[in-house]
C-alpha positions in Angstrom: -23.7 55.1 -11.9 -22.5 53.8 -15.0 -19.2 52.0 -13.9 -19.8 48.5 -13.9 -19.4 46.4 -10.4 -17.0 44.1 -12.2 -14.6 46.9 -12.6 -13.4 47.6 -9.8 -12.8 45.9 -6.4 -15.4 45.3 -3.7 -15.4 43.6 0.2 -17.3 42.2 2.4 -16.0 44.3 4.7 -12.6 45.1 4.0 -10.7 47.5 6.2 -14.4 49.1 7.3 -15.3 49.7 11.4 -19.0 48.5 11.4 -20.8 49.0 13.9 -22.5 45.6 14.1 -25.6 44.8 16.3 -24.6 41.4 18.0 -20.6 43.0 18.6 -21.9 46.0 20.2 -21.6 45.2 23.6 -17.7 43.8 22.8 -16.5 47.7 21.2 -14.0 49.3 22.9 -14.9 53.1 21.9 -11.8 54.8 20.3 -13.6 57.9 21.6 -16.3 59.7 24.2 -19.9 59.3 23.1 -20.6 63.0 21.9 -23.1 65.3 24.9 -24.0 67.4 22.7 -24.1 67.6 18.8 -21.9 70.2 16.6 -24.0 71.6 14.1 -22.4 72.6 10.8 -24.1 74.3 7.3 -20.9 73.1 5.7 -17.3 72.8 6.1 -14.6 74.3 4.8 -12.9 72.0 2.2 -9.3 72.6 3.6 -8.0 68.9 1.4 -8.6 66.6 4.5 -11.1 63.5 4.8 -14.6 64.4 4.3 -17.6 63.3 2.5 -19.8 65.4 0.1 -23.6 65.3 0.8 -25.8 65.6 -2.4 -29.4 66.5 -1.0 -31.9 65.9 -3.8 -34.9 66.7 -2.4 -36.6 69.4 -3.1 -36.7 70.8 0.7 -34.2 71.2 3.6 -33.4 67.8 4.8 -31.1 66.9 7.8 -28.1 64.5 8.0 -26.9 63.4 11.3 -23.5 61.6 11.9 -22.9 59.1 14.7 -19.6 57.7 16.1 -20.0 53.5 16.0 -21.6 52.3 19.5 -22.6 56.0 20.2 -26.4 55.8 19.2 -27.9 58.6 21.8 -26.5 62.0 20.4 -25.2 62.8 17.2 -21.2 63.8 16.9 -22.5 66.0 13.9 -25.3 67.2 11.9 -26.7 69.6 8.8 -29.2 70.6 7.0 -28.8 70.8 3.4 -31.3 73.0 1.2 -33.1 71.2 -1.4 -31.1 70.4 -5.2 -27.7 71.3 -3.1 -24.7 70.1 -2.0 -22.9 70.6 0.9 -18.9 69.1 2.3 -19.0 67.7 5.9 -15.6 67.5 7.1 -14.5 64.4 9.1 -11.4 64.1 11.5 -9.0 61.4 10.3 -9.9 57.7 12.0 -13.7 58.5 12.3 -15.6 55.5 12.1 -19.1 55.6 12.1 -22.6 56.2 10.1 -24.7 59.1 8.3 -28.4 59.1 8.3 -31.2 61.0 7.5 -33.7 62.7 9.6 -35.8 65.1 11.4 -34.2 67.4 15.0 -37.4 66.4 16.4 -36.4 62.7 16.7 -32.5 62.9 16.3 -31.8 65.2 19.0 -34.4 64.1 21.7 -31.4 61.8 23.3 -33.1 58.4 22.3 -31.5 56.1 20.0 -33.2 56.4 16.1 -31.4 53.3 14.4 -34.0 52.6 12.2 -33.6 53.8 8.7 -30.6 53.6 5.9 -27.4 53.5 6.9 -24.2 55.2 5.2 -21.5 53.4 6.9 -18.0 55.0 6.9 -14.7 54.7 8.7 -10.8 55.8 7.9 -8.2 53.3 9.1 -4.8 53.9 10.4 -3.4 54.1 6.6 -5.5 57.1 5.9 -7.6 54.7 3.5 -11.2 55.5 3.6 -13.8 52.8 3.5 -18.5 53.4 3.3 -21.3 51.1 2.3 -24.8 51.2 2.2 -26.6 49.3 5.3 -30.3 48.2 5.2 -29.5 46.1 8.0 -31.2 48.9 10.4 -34.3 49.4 7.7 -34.6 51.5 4.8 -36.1 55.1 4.9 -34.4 56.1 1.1 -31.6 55.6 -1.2 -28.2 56.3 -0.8 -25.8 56.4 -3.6 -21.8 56.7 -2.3 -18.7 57.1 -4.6 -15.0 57.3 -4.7 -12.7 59.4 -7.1 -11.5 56.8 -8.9 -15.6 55.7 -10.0 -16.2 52.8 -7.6 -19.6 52.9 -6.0 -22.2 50.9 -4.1 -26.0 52.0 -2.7 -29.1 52.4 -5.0 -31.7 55.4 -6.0 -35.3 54.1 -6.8 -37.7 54.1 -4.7 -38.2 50.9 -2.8 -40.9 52.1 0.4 -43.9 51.5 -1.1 -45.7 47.9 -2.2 -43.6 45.5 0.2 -45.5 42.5 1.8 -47.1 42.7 5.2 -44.4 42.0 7.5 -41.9 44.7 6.1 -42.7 47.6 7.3 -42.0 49.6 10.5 -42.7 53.2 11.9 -40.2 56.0 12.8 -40.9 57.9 16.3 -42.4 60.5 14.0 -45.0 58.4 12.5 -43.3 57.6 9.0 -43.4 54.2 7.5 -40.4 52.4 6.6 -38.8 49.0 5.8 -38.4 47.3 9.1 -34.5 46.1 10.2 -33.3 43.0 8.5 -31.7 41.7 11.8 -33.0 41.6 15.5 -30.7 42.4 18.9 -29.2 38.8 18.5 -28.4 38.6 15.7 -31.8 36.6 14.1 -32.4 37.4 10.2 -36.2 38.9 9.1 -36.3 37.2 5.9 -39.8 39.2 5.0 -37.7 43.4 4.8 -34.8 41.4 3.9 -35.9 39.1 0.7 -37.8 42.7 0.0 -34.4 44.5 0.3 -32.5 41.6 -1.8 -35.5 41.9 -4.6 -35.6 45.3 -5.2 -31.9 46.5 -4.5 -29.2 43.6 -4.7 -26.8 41.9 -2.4 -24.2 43.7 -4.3 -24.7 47.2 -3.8 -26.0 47.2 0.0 -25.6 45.1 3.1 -29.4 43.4 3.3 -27.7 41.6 6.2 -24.4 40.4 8.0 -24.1 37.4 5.5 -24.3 38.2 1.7 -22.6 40.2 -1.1 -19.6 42.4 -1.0 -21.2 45.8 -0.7 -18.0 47.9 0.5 -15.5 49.9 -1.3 -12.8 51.8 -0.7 -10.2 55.1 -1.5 -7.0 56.4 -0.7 -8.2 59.6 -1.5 -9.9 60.5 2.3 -13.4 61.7 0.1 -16.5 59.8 -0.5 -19.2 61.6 -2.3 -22.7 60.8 -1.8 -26.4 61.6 -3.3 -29.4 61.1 -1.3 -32.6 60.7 -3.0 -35.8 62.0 -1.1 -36.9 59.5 1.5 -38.8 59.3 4.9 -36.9 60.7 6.9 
């Protein structure tokens, strides 16, 4: 993107409803946990919140969306052909997170937190708020943007070269950079000092405790742009 970070406001988290792996246990869920999934090949733009989903793969790639503490089953998903993009539609106060990945391992009833994390919620003023989170681990990029030109998340291609230590493997055998954060709370400094190198504390969370990777828009609508990953 080529609006500077200086131009426009950023938070550490601002008004956003993270879903935040030592508060777990504490949420109060503003809704039921989802039974099963609602699959969409696009919504209808009818104005309302939503988020466009740039799939720049050159394949089909799925998107699965997740209410915050609701890690089993999927609320929503797509699939998105290659070099397209698609509109999800998103009911007003959704908090929650995006990620990329395969049926096979979304939809098999099992938590999948490990990957890149697009981290979105709508408060009770209608103002939307997303980030970028590699707190989970990184499978890909994920570039998210707001009307007005604020952004935050990153495009290159980080997976390959990191030091022994940083990597983990998806239930379907794919390599990726391994959470920054354990069940308590601990930091890995290894993924994370990777993640910090090669991306920026000011355009993702690497973890709970740096950078102010969150914007925001009164305009209900992020876009986003996903670069091919592992999913």
């Amino acid at each position: 993107m080529s609006v500077p970070q200086s131009s426009f406001k950023s938070y550490h988290t601002g008004g956003l409803v993270r879903q935040n792996v030592t508060q777990d246990s504490q949420l109060s869920k503003r809704w039921d946990c989802s039974t099963t999934p609602i699959l969409t090949w696009g919504d209808q733009d009818n104005g309302g919140p939503g988020i466009t989903i740039d799939n720049d793969a050159n394949d089909w790639r799925g998107f699965y969306f997740y209410h915050n503490s609701c890690d089993s089953i999927p609320w929503k998903y797509i699939w998105i052909a290659g070099k397209t993009t698609q509109f999800v539609s998103i009911p007003f106060g959704w908090e929650g997170r995006v990620q990329r990945g395969v049926d096979s391992s979304m939809l098999n009833g099992q938590p999948q937190l490990l990957g890149s994390w697009l981290e979105i919620s709508w408060d009770q003023n209608n103002v939307a708020w997303a980030d970028v989170s590699l707190i989970r681990g990184c499978d890909g990029g994920i570039l998210v943007w707001s009307p007005d030109g604020s952004w935050k998340g990153f495009t290159q291609w980080i997976l390959d070269g990191a030091p022994t230590g940083a990597y983990d493997m998806k239930t379907n055998g794919q390599w990726v950079i391994k959470a920054t954060e354990g069940p308590n709370g601990e930091v890995y400094t290894i993924p994370r000092d990777w993640l910090i190198q090669k991306v920026g504390i000011d355009y993702v969370y690497v973890d709970d405790y740096h950078g102010n990777p969150v914007i925001s828009t009164p305009n209900q609508r992020f876009s986003t742009f996903w670069p091919e990953g592992r999913a």
